[in-house]
DSSP file (Angstrom, degrees, kcal/mol; ACC not computed):
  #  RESIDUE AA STRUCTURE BP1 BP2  ACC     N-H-->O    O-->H-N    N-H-->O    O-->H-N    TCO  KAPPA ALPHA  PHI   PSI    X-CA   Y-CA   Z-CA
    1    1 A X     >        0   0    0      0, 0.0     4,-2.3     0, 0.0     5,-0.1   0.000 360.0 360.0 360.0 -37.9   49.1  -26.5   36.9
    2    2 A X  H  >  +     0   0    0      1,-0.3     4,-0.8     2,-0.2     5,-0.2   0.905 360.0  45.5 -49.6 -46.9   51.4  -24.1   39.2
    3    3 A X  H  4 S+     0   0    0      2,-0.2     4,-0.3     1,-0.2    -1,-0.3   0.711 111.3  46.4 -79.1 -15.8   48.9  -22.1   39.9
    4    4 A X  H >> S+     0   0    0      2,-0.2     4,-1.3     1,-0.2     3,-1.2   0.999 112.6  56.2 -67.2 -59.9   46.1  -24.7   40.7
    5    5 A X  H 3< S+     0   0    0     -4,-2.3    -2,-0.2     1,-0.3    -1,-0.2   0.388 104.7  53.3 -16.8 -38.0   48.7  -26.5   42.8
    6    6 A X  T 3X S+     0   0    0     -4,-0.8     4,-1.0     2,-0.1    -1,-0.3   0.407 104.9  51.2 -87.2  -8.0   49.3  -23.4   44.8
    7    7 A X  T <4 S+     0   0    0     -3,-1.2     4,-0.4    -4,-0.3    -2,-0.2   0.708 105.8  50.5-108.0 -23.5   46.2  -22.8   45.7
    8    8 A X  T  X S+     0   0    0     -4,-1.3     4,-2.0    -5,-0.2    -3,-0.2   0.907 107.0  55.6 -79.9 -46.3   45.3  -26.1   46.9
    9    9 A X  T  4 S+     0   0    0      2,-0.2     3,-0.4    -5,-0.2     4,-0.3   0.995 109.6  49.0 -33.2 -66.0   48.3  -26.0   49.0
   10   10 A X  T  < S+     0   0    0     -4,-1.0     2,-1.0     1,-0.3     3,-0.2   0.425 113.1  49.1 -68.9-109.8   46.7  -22.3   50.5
   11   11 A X  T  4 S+     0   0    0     -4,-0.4    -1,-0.3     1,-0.3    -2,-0.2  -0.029  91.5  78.8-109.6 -39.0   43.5  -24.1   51.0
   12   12 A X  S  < S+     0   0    0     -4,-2.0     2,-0.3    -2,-1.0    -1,-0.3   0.405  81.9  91.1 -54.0  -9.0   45.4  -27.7   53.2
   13   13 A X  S  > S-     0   0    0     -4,-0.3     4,-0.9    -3,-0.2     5,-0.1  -0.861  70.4-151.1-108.6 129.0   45.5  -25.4   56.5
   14   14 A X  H  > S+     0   0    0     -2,-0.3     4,-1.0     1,-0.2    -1,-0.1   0.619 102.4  43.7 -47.7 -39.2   42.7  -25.3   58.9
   15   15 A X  H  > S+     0   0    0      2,-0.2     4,-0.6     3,-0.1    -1,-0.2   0.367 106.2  60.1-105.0   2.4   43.2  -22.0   60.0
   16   16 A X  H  4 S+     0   0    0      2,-0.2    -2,-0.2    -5,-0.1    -5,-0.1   0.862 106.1  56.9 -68.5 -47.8   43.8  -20.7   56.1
   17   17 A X  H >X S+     0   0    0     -4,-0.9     3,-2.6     2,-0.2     4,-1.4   0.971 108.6  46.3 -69.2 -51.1   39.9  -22.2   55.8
   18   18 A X  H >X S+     0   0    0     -4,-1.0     4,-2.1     1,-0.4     3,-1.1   0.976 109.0  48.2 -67.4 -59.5   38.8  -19.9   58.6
   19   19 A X  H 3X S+     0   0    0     -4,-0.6     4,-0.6     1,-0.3    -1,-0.4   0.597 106.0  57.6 -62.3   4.8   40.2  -16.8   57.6
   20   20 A X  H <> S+     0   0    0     -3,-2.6     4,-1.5     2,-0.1    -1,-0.3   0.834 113.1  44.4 -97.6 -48.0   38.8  -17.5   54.1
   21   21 A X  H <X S+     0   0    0     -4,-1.4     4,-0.9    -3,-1.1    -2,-0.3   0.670 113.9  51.5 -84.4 -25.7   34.8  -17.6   56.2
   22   22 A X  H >X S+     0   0    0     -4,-2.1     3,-3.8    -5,-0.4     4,-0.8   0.931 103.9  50.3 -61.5 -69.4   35.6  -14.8   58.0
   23   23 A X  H 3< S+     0   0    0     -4,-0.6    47,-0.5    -5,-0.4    -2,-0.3   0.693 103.1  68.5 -55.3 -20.7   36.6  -12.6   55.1
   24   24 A X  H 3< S+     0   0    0     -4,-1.5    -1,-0.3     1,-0.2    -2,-0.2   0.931 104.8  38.7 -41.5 -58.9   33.3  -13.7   53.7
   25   25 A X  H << S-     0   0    0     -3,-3.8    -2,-0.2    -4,-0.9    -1,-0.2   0.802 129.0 -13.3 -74.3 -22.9   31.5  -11.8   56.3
   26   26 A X     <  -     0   0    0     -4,-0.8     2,-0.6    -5,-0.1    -1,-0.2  -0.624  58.3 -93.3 153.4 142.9   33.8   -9.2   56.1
   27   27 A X        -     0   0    0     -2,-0.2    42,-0.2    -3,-0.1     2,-0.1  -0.134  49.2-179.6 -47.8  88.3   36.6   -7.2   55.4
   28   28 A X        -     0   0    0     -2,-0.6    40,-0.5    39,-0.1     2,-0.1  -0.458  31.4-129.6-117.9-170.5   39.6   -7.1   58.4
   29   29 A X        -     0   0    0     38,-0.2     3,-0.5     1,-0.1     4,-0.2  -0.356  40.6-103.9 -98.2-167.5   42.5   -5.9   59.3
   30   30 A X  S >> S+     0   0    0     36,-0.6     4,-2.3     1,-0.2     3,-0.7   0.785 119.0  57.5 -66.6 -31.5   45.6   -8.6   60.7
   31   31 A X  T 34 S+     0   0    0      1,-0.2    -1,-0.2     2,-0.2    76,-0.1   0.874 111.3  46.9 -87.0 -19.2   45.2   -7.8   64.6
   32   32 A X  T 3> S+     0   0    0     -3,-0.5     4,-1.4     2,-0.2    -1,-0.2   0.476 112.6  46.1 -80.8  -7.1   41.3   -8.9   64.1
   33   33 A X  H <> S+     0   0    0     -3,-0.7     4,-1.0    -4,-0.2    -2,-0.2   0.831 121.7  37.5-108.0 -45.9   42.0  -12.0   62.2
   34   34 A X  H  X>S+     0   0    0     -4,-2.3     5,-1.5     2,-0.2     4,-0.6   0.551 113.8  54.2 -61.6  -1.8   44.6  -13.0   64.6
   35   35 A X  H >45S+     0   0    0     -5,-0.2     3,-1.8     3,-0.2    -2,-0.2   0.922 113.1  42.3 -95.4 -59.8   42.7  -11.7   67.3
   36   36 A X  H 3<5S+     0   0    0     -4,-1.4    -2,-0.2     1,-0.2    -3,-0.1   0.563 119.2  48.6 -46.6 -27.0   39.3  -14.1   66.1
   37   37 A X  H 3<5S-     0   0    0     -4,-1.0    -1,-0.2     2,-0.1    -2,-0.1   0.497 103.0-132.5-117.9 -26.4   41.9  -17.1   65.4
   38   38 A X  T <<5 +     0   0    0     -3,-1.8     2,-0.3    -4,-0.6    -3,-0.2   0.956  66.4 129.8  70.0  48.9   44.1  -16.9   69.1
   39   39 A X      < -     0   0    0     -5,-1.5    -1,-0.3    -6,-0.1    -2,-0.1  -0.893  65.0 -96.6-135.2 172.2   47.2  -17.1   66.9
   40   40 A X     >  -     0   0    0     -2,-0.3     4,-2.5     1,-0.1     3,-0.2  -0.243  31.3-118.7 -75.4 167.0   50.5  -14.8   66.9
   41   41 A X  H  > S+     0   0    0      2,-0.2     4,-1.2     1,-0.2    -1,-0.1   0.750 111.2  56.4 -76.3 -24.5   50.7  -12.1   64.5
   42   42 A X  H  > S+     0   0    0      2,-0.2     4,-2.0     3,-0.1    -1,-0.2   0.811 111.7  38.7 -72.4 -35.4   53.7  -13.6   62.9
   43   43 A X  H  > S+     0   0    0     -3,-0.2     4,-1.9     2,-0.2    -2,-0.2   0.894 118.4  55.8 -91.6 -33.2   52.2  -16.8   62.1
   44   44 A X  H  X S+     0   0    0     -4,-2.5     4,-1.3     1,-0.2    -2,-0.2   0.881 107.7  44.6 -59.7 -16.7   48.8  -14.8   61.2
   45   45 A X  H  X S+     0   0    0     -4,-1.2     4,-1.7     2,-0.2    -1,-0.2   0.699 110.3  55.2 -93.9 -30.8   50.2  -12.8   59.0
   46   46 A X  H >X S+     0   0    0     -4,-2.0     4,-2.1     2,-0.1     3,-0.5   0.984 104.2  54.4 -66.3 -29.3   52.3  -15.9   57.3
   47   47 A X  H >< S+     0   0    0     -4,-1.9     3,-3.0     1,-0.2    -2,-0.2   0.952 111.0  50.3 -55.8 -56.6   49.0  -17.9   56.7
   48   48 A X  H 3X S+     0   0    0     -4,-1.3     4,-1.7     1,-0.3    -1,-0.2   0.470 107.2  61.3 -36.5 -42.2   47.9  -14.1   54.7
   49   49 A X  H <X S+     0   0    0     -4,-1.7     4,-4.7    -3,-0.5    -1,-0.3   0.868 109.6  30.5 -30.1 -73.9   50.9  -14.6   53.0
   50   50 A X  H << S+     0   0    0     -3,-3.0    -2,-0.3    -4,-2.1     4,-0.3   0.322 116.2  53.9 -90.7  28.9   50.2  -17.6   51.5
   51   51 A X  H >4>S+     0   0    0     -5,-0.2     5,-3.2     2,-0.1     3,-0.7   0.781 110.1  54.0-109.1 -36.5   46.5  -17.2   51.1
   52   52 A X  H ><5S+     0   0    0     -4,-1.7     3,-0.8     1,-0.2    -2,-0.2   0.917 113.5  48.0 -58.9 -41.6   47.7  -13.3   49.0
   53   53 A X  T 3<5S+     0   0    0     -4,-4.7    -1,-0.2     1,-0.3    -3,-0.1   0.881 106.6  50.2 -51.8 -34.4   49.9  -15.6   46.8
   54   54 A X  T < 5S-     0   0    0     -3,-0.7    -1,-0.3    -4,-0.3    -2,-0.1   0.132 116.7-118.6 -97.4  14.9   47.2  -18.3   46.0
   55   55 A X  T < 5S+     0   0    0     -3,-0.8    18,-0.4     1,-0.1    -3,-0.2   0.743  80.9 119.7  66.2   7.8   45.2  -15.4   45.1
   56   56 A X  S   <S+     0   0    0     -5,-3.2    15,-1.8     1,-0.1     2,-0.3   0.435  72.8  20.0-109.9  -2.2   42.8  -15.8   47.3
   57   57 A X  E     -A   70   0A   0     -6,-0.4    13,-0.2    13,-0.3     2,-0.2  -0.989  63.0-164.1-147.8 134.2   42.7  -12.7   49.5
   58   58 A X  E     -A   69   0A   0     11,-1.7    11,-0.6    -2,-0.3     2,-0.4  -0.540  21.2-131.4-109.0-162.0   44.5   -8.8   48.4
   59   59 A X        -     0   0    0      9,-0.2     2,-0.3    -2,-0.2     9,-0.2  -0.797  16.4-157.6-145.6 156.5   45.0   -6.2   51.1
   60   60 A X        -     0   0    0     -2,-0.4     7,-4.2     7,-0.4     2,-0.3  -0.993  12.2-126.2-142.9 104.7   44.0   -2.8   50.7
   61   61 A X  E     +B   66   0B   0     -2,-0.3     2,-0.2     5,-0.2     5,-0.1  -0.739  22.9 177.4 -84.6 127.2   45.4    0.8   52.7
   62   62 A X  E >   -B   65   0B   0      3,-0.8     3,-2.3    -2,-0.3     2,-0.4  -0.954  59.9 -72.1-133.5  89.1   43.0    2.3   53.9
   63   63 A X  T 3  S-     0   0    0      1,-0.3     0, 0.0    -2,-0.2     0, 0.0  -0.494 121.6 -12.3  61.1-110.0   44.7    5.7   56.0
   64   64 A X  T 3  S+     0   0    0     -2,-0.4     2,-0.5    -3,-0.1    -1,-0.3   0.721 129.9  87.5 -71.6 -43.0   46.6    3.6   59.3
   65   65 A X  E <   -B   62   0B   0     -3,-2.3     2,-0.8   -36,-0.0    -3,-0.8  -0.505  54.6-173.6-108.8  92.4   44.6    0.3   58.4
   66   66 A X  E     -B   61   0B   0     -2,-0.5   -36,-0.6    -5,-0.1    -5,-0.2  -0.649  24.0-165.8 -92.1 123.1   45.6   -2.7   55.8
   67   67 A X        -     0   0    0     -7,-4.2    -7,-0.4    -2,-0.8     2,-0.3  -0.332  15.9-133.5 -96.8-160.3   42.7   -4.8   55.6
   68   68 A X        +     0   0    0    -40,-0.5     2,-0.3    -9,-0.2    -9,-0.2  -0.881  31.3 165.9-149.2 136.1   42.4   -8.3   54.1
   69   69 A X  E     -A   58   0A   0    -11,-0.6   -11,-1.7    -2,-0.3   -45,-0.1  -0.979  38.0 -98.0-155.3-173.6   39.8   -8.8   52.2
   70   70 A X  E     -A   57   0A   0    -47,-0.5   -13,-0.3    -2,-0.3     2,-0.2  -0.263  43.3-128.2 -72.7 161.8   38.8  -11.9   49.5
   71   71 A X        -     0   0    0    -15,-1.8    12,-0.0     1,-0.1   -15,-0.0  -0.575  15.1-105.8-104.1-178.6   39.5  -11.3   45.9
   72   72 A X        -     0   0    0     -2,-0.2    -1,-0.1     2,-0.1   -16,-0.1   0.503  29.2-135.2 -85.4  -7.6   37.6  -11.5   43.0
   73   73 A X    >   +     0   0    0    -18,-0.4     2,-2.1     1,-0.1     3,-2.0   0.157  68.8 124.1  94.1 -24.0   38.8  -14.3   41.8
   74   74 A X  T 3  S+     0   0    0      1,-0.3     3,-0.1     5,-0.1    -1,-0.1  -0.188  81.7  53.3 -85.4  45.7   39.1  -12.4   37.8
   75   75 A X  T 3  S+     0   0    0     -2,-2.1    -1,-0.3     1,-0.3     2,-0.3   0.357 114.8  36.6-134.7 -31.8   43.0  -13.2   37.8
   76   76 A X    <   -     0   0    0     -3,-2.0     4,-0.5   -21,-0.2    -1,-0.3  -0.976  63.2-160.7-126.3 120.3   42.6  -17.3   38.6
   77   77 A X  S >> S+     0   0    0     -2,-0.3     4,-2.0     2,-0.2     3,-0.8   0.861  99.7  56.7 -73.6 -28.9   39.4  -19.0   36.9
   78   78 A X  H 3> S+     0   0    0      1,-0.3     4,-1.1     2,-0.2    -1,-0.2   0.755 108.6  44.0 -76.3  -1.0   40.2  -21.7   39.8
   79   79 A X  H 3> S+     0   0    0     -6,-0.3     4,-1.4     2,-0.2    -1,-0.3   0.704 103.9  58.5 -92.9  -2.1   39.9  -19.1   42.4
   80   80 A X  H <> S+     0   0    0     -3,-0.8     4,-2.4    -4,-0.5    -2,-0.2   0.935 114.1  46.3 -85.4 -62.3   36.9  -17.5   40.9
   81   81 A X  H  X S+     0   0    0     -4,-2.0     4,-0.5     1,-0.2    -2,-0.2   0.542 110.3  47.0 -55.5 -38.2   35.5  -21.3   41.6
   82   82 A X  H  X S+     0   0    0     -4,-1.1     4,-3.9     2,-0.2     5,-0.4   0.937 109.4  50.3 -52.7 -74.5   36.7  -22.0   44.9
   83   83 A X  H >X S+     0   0    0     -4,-1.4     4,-2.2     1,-0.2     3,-0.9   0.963 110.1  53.7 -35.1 -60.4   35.5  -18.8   46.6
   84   84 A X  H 3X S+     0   0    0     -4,-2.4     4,-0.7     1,-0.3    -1,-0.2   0.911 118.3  38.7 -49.3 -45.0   31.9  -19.4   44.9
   85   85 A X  H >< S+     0   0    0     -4,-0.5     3,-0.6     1,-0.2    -1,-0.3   0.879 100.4  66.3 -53.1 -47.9   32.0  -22.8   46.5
   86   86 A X  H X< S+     0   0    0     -4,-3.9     3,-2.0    -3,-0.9    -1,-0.2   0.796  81.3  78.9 -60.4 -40.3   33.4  -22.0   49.4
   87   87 A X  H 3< S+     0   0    0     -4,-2.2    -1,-0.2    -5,-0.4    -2,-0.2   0.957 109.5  36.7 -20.1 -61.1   29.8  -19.7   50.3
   88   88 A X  T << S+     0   0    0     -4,-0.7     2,-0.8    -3,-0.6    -1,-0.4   0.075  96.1  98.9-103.4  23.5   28.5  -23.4   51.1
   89   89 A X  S <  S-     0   0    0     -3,-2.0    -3,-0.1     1,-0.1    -1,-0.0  -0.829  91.3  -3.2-116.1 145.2   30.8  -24.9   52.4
   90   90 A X  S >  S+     0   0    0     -2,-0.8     3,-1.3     1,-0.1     7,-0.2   0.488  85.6 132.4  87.0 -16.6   31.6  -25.6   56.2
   91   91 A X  T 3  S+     0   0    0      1,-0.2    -2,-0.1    -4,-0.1    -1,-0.1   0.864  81.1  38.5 -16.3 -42.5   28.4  -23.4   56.9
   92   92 A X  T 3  S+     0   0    0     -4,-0.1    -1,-0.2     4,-0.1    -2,-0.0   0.783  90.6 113.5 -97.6 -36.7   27.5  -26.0   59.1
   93   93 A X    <>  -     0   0    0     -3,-1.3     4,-2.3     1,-0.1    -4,-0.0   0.148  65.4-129.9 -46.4 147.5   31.2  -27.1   60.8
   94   94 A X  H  > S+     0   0    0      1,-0.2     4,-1.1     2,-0.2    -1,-0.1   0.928 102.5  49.6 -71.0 -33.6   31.3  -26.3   64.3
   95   95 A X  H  > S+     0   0    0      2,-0.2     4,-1.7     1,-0.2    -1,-0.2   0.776 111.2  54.3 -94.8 -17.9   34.6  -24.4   64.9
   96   96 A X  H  > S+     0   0    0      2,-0.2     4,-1.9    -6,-0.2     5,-0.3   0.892 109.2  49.0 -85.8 -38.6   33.4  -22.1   61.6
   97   97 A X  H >X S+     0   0    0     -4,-2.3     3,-0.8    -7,-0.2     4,-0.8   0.961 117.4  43.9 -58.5 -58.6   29.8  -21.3   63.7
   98   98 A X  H >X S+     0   0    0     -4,-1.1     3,-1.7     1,-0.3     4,-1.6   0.914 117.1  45.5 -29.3 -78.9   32.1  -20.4   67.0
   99   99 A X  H 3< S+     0   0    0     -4,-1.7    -1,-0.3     1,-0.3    -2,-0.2   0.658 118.6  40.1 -59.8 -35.7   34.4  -18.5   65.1
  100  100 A X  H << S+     0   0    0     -4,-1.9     4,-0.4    -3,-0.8    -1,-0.3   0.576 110.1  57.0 -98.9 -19.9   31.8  -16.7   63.2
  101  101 A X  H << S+     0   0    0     -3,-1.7     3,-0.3    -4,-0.8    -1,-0.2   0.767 106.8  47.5 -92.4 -25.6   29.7  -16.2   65.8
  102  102 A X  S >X S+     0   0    0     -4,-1.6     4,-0.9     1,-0.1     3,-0.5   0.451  85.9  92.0-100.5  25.7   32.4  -14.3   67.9
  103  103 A X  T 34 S+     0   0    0     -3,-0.3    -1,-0.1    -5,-0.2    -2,-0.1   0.837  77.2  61.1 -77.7 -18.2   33.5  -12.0   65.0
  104  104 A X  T 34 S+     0   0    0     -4,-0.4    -1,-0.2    -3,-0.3    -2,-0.1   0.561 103.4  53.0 -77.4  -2.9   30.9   -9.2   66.1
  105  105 A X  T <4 S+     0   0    0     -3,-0.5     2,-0.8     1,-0.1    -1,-0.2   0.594  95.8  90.6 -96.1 -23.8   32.9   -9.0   69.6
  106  106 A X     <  +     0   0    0     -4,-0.9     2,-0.1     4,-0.1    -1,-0.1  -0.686  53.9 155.9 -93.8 101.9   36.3   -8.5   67.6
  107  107 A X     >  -     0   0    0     -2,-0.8     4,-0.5     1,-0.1    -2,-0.0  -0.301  48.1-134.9 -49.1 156.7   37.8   -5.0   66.7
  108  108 A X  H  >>S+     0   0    0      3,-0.1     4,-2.0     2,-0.1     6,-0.6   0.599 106.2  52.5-108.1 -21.1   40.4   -3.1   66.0
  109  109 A X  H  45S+     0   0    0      2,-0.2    -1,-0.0     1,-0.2    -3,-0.0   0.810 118.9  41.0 -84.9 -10.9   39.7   -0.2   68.0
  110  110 A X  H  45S+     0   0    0      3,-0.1    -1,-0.2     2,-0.1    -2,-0.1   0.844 120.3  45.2 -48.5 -59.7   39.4   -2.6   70.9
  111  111 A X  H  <5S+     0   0    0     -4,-0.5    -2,-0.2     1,-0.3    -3,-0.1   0.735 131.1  16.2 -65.8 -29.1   42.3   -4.6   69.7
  112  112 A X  T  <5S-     0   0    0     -4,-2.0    -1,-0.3    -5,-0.0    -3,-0.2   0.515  92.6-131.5-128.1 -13.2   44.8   -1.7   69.0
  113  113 A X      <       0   0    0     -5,-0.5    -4,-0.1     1,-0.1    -3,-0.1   0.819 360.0 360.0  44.0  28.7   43.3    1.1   70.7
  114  114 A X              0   0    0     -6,-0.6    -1,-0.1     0, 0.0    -5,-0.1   0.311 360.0 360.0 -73.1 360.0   43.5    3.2   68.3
C-alpha cells in the first residue's frame, strides 16, 4: 500500500506529469528539464526528488552530466503499469504538445555552456 500510495502522490503534480512525457522522448539532464518547464532548479530538482522515490525516474553519471531518465519499472509492478499507460495518455493535452514540441530547442550545451 506505501508504495502504491507514494506513487500516486509523485503522479498529483502537474509539472511531475510533464517531466514524466518529456523523459519519454528522452533522456535529460536537470538544467534541460527545468529549462523546458520555466521552473527554478531548486524546485526542479525537488519534483525529481519525489518522482526518484516513487520510482518512477533513476539518474545516471554520465562523465560532467547526471541525467534523468524513466525507469523500468522491474522494482514496482505499479510503476511498470503506470509508465506503460502513461505512453497514451495526455498525448493529446495542450500544454504536453507545447512542451514537447519545444524540447528539440532545449540543451545543455546551450543551457550550461559547456
Amino acid at each position: 500500500m506505501k508504495a502504491f500510495l507514494k506513487l500516486m502522490k509523485a503522479l498529483s503534480d502537474p509539472n511531475r506529469v510533464k517531466m514524466l512525457k518529456m523523459l519519454q522522448r528522452r533522456v535529460m539532464c536537470v538544467c534541460e528539464i527545468q529549462a523546458a518547464l520555466r521552473l527554478a532548479q531548486s524546485t526542479a530538482s525537488k519534483h525529481l526528488k519525489i518522482l526518484e522515490e516513487a520510482g518512477l525516474i533513476i539518474y545516471i553519471k554520465e562523465g560532467l552530466w547526471v541525467n534523468c531518465r524513466l525507469s523500468d519499472g522491474s522494482e514496482n509492478p505499479y510503476v511498470a503499469s503506470i509508465l506503460g499507460n502513461l505512453r497514451h495518455w495526455l498525448e493529446e493535452d495542450s500544454d504536453v504538445m507545447a512542451l514537447i514540441a519545444r524540447l528539440p530547442e532545449i540543451r545543455r550545451e546551450t543551457i550550461c555552456k559547456n
